[in-house]
N, CA, C and O atoms as a printed pandas DataFrame, in Angstrom:
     atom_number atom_name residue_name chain_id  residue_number  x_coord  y_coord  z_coord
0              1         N          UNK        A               1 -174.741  125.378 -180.909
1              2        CA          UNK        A               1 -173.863  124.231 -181.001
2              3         C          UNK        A               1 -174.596  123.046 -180.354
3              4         O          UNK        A               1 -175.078  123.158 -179.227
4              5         N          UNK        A               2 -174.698  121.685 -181.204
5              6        CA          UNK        A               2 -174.934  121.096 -180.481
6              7         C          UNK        A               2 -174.900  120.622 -179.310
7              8         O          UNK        A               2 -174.294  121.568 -178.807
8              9         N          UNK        A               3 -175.111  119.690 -178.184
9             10        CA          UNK        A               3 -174.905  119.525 -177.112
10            11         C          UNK        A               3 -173.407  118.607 -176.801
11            12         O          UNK        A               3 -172.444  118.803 -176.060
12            13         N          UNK        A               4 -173.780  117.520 -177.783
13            14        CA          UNK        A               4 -172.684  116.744 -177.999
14            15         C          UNK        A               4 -171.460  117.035 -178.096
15            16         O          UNK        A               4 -170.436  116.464 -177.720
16            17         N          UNK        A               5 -171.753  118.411 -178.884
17            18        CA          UNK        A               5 -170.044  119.144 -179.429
18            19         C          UNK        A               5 -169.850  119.817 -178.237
19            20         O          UNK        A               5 -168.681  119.771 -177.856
20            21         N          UNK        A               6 -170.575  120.398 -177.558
21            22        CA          UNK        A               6 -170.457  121.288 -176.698
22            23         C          UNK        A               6 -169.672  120.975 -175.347
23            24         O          UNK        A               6 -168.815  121.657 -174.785
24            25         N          UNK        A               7 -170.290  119.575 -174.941
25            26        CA          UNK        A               7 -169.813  118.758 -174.006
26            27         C          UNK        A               7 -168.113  118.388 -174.253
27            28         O          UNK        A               7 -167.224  118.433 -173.403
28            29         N          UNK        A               8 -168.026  118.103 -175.362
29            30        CA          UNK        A               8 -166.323  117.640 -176.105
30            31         C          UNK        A               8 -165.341  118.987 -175.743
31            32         O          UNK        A               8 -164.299  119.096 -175.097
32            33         N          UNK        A               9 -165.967  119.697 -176.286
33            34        CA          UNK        A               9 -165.334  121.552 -176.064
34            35         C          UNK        A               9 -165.032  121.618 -174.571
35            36         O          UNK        A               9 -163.854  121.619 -174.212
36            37         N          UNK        A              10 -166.138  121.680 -173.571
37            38        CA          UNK        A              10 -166.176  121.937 -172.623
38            39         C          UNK        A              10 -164.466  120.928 -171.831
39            40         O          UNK        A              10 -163.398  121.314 -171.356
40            41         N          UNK        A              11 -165.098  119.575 -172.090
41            42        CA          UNK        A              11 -163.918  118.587 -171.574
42            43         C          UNK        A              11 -162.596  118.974 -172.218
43            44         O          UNK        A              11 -161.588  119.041 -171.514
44            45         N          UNK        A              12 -162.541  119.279 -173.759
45            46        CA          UNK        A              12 -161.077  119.945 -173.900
46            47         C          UNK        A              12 -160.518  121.081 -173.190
47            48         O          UNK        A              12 -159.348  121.306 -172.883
48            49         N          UNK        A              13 -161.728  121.852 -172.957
49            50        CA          UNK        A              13 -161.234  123.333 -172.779
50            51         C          UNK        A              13 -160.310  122.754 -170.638
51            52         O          UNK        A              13 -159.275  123.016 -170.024
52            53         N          UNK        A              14 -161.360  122.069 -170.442
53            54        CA          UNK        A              14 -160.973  121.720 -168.903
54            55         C          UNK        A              14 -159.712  120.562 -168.898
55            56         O          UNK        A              14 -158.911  120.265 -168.012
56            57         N          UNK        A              15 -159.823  120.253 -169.722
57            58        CA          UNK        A              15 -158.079  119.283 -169.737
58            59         C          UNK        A              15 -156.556  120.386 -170.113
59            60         O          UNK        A              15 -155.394  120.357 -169.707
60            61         N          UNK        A              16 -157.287  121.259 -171.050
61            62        CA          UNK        A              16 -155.751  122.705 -171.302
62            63         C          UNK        A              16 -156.218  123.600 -170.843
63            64         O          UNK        A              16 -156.179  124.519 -171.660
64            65         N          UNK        A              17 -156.714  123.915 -169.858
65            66        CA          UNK        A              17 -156.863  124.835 -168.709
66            67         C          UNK        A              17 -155.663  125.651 -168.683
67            68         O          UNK        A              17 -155.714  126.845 -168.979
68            69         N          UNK        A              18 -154.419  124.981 -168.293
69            70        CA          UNK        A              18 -153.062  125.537 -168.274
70            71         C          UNK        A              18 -152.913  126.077 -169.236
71            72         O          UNK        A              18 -152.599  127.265 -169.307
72            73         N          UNK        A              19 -153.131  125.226 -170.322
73            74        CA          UNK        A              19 -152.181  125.906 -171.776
74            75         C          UNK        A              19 -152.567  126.984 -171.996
75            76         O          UNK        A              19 -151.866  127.982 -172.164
76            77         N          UNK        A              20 -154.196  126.885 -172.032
77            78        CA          UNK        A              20 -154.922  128.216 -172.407
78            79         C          UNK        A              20 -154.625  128.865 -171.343
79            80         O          UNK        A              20 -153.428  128.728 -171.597
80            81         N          UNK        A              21 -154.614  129.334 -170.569
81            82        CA          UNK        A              21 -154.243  130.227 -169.613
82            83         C          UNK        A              21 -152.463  130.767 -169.466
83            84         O          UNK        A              21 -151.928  131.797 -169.055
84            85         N          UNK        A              22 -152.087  129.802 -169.892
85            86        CA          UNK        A              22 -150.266  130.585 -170.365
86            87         C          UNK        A              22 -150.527  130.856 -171.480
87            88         O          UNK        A              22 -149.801  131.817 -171.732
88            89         N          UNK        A              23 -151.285  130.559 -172.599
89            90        CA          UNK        A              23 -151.436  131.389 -173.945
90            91         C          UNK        A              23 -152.158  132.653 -173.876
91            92         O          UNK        A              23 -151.944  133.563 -174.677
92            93         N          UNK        A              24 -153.184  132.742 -172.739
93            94        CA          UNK        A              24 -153.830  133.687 -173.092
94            95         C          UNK        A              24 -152.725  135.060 -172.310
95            96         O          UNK        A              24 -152.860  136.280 -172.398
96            97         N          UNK        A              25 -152.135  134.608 -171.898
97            98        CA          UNK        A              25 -151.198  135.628 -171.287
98            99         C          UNK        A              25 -149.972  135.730 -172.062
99           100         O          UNK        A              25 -149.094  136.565 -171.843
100          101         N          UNK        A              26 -149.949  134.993 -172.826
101          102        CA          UNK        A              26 -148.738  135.461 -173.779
102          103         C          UNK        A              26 -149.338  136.735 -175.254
103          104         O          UNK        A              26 -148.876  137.775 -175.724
104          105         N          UNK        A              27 -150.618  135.847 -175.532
105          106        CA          UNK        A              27 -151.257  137.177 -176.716
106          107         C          UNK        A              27 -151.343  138.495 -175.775
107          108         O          UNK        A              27 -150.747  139.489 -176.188
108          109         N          UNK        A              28 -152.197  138.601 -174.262
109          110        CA          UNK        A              28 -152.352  139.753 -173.863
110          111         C          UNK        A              28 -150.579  140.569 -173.655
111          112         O          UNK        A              28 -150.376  141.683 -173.171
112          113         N          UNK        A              29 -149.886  139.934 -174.004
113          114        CA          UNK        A              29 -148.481  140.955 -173.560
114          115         C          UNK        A              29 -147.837  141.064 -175.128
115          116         O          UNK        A              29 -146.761  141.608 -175.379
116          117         N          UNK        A              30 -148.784  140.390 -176.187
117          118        CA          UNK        A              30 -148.388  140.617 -177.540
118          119         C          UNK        A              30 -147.133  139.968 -178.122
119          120         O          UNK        A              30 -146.372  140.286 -179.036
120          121         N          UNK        A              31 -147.204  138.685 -177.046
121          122        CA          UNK        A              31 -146.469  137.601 -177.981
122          123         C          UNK        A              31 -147.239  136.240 -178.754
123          124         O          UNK        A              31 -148.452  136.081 -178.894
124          125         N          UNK        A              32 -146.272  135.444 -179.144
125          126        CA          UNK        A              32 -146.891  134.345 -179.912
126          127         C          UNK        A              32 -147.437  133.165 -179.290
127          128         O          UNK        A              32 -146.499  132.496 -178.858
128          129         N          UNK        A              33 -148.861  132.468 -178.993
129          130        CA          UNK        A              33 -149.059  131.725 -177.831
130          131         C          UNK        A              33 -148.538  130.425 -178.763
131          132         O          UNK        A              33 -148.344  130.431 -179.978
132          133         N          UNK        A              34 -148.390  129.438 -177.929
133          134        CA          UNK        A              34 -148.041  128.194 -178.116
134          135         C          UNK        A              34 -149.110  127.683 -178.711
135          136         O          UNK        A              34 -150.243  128.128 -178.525
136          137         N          UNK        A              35 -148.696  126.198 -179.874
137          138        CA          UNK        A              35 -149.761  125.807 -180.394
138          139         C          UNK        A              35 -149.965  124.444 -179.206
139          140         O          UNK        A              35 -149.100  123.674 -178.787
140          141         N          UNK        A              36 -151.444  124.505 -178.877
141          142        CA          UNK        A              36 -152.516  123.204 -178.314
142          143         C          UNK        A              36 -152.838  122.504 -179.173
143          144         O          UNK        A              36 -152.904  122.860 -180.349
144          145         N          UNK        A              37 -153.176  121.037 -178.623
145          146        CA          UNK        A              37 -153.549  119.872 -179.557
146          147         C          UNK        A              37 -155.023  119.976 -179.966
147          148         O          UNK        A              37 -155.563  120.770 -179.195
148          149         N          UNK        A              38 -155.565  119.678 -180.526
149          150        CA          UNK        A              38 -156.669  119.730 -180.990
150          151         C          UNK        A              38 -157.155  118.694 -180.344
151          152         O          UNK        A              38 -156.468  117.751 -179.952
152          153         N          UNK        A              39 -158.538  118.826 -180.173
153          154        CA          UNK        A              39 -159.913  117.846 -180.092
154          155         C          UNK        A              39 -159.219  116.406 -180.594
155          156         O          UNK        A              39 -159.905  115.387 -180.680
């Protein structure tokens, strides 16, 4: 991946920190995670 994209990813992933982290705990107990905003 480029660097450019990579950097964008990185800053999204660190702004929904939360979200992803209450989603990822909703798939591991085998429910439906919430939809996040996109890039």
């Amino acid at each position: 991946m480029p660097r450019k994209q990579l950097r964008l990813v990185q800053a999204w992933i660190e702004l929904r920190q939360d979200e992803l982290s209450a989603d990822w705990e909703l798939a591991v107990n085998g429910e439906t995670p919430y939809k996040i905003m996109p890039l």
